[in-house]
C-alpha positions as CSV (number, residue, x, y, z in Angstrom):
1,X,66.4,109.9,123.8
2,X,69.0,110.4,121.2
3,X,70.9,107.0,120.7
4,X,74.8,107.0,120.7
5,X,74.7,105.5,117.2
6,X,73.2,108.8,116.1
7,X,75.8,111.3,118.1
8,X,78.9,109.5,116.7
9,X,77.5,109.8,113.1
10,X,77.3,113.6,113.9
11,X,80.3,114.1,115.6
12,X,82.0,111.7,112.4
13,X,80.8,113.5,109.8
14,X,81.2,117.1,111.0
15,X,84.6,115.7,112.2
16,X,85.5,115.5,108.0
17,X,83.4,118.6,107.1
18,X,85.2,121.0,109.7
19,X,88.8,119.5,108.9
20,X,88.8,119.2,105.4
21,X,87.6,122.8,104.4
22,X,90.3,123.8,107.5
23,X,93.2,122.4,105.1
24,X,91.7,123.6,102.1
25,X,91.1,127.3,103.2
26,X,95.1,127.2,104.7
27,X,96.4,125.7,101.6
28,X,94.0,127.3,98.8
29,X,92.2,130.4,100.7
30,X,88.9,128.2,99.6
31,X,86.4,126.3,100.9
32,X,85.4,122.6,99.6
33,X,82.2,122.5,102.2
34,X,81.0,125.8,102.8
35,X,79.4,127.1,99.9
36,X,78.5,130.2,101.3
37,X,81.6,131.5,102.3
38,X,83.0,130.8,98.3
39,X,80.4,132.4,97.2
40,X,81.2,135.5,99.2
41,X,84.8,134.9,97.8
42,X,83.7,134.6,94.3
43,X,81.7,138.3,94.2
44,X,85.0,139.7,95.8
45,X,87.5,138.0,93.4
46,X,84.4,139.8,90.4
47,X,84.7,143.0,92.5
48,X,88.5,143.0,92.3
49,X,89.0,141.8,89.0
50,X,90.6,138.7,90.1
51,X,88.7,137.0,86.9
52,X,91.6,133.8,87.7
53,X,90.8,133.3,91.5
54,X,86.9,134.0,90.2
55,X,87.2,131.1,87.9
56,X,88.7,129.0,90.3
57,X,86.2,129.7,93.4
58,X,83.4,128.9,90.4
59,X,84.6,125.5,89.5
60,X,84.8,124.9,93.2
61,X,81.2,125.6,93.5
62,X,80.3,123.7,90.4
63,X,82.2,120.8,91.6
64,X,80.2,120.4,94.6
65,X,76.9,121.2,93.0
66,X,77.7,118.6,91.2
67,X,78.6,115.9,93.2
68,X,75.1,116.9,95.2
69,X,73.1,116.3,92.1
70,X,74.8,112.8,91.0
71,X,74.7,111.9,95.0
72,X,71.0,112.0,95.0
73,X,70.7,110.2,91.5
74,X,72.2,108.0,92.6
75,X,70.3,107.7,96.4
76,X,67.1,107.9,94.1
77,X,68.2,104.5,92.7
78,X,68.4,102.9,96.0
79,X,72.0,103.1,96.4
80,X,73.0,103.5,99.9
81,X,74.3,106.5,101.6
82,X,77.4,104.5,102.9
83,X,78.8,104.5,99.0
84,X,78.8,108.0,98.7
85,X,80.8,108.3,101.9
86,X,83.4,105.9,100.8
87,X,84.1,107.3,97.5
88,X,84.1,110.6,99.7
89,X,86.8,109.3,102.0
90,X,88.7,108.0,98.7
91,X,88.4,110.9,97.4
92,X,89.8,113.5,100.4
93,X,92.9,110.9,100.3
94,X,93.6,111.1,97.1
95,X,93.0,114.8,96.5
96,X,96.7,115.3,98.8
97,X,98.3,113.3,95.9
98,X,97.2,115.7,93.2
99,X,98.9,119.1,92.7
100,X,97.7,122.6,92.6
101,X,93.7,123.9,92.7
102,X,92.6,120.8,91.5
103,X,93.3,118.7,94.7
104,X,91.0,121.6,96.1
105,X,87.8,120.7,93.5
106,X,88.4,117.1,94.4
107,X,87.6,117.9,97.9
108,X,84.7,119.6,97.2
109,X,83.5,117.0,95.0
110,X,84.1,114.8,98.4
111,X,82.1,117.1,100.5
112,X,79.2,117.7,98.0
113,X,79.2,113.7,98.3
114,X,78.8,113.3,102.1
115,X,76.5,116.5,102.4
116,X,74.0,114.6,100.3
117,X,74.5,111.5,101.1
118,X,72.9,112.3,105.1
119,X,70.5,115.1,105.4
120,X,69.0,113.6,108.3
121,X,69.8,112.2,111.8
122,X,67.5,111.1,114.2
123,X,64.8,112.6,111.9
124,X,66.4,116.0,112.1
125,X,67.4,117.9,109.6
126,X,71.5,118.6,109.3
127,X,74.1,119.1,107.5
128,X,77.6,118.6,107.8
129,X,79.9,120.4,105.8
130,X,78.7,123.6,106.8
131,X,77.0,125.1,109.8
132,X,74.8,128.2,108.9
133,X,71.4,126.2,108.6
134,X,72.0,124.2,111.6
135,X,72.7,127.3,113.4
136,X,69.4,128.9,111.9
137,X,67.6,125.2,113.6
138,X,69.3,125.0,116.6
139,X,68.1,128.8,117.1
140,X,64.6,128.2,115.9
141,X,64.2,125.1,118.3
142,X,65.4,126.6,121.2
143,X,62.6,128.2,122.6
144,X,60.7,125.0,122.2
145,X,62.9,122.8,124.0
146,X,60.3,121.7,126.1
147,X,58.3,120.4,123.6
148,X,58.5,116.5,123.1
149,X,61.1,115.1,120.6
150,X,63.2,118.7,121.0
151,X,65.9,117.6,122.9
152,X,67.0,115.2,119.8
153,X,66.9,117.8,117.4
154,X,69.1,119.9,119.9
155,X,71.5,117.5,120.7
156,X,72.2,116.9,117.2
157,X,72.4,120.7,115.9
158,X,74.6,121.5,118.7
159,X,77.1,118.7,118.3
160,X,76.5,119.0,114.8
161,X,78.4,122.8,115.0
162,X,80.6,122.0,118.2
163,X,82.3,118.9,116.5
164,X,82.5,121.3,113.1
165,X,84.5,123.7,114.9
166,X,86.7,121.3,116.4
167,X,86.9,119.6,113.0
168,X,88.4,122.8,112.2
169,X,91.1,122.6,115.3
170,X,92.3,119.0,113.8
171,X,92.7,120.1,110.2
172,X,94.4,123.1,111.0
173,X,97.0,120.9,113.5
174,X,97.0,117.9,110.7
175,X,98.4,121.0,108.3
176,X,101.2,121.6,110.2
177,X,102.2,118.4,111.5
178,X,101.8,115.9,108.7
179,X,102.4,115.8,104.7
180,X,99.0,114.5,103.7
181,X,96.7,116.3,105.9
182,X,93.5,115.3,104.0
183,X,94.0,111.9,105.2
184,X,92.3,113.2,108.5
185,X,88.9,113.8,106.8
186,X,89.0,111.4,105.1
187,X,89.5,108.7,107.8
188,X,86.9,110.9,110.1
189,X,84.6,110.0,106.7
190,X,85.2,106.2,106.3
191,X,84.5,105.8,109.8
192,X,81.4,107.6,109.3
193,X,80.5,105.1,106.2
194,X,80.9,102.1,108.2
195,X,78.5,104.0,111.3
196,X,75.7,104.5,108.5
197,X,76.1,100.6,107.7
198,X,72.5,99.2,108.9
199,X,72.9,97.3,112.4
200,X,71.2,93.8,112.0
201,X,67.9,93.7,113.9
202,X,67.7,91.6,116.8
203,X,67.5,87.6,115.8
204,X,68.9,88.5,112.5
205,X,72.2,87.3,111.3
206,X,75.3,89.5,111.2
């Protein structure tokens, strides 16, 4: 049995993933989460000889690639994962502040934080600033739902995508309805930080 603890880190964190790269593909036709679809966008903007938007959609990737490599550094040295996710959540708030492309490769620096900062929930693997691989699990587990321990892994793929998508719902609405939209995700993310805060075991002090 899934525990609640578990679900509302999902739903949190796919929350930010799905809302933030909402905003950013409205306001900057990019991604700061999903990799795949800027990589798509990079080969286009190289097919068109858009060598500018090409450059840009590159340092988008770099950024997060990045920020995924100094993450797990970091994790390595026994930092814990609710760090990244703060400086993520600092980061999606400040990036409405700066102007132009750049508040875009700030948010993918955010992203490439929290995406390596929890690979794992419940002991299943998941991500959360992009979908495709947890749609690729959630497939590949399906026809073995009977099998002990499966229902976990399929309650947290499928939240895992459902909460993205509505993610995407909120950032889209935040867009239009307030001036610093990225505050959204990044609330969604420092609630998520204080979630992955250890609970004290039972007898021990708070």
């Amino acid at each position: 049995m899934i525990r609640k603890r578990d679900l509302g880190r999902t739903v949190l964190l796919c929350l930010a993933g799905g809302s933030a790269d909402a905003i950013s593909f409205l306001e900057y036709e990019t991604f700061v989460g999903a990799m795949t679809g800027n990589t798509v966008l990079l080969g286009l903007d190289l097919a068109q000889g858009r060598f500018d938007r090409a450059g840009f959609h590159f340092g988008v990737i770099a950024a997060f690639f990045l920020a995924v490599v100094l993450t797990q550094a970091a994790l390595k040295r026994g930092i814990p994962p609710s760090v990244p996710l703060v400086l993520t959540a600092l980061l999606l708030a400040g990036s409405d502040f700066v102007a132009g492309a750049w508040s875009a490769v700030i948010s993918a620096i955010a992203l490439g934080l929290q995406s390596a900062a929890v690979r794992q929930i419940a002991g299943v693997s998941v991500t959360t600033v992009f979908v495709t691989g947890n749609l690729v699990r959630l497939g590949t587990a399906v026809p073995h739902a009977h099998e002990e321990g499966r229902q976990t892994t399929l309650a947290v793929l499928a939240t895992a995508w459902l909460t993205y998508a509505i993610g995407a719902v909120i950032g889209a609405t935040a867009l239009r309805l307030i001036g610093y939209p990225m505050l959204v995700p990044a609330i969604f993310a420092l609630a998520a930080a204080m979630v992955e805060i250890p609970a004290p075991e039972p007898g021990e002090r708070a």
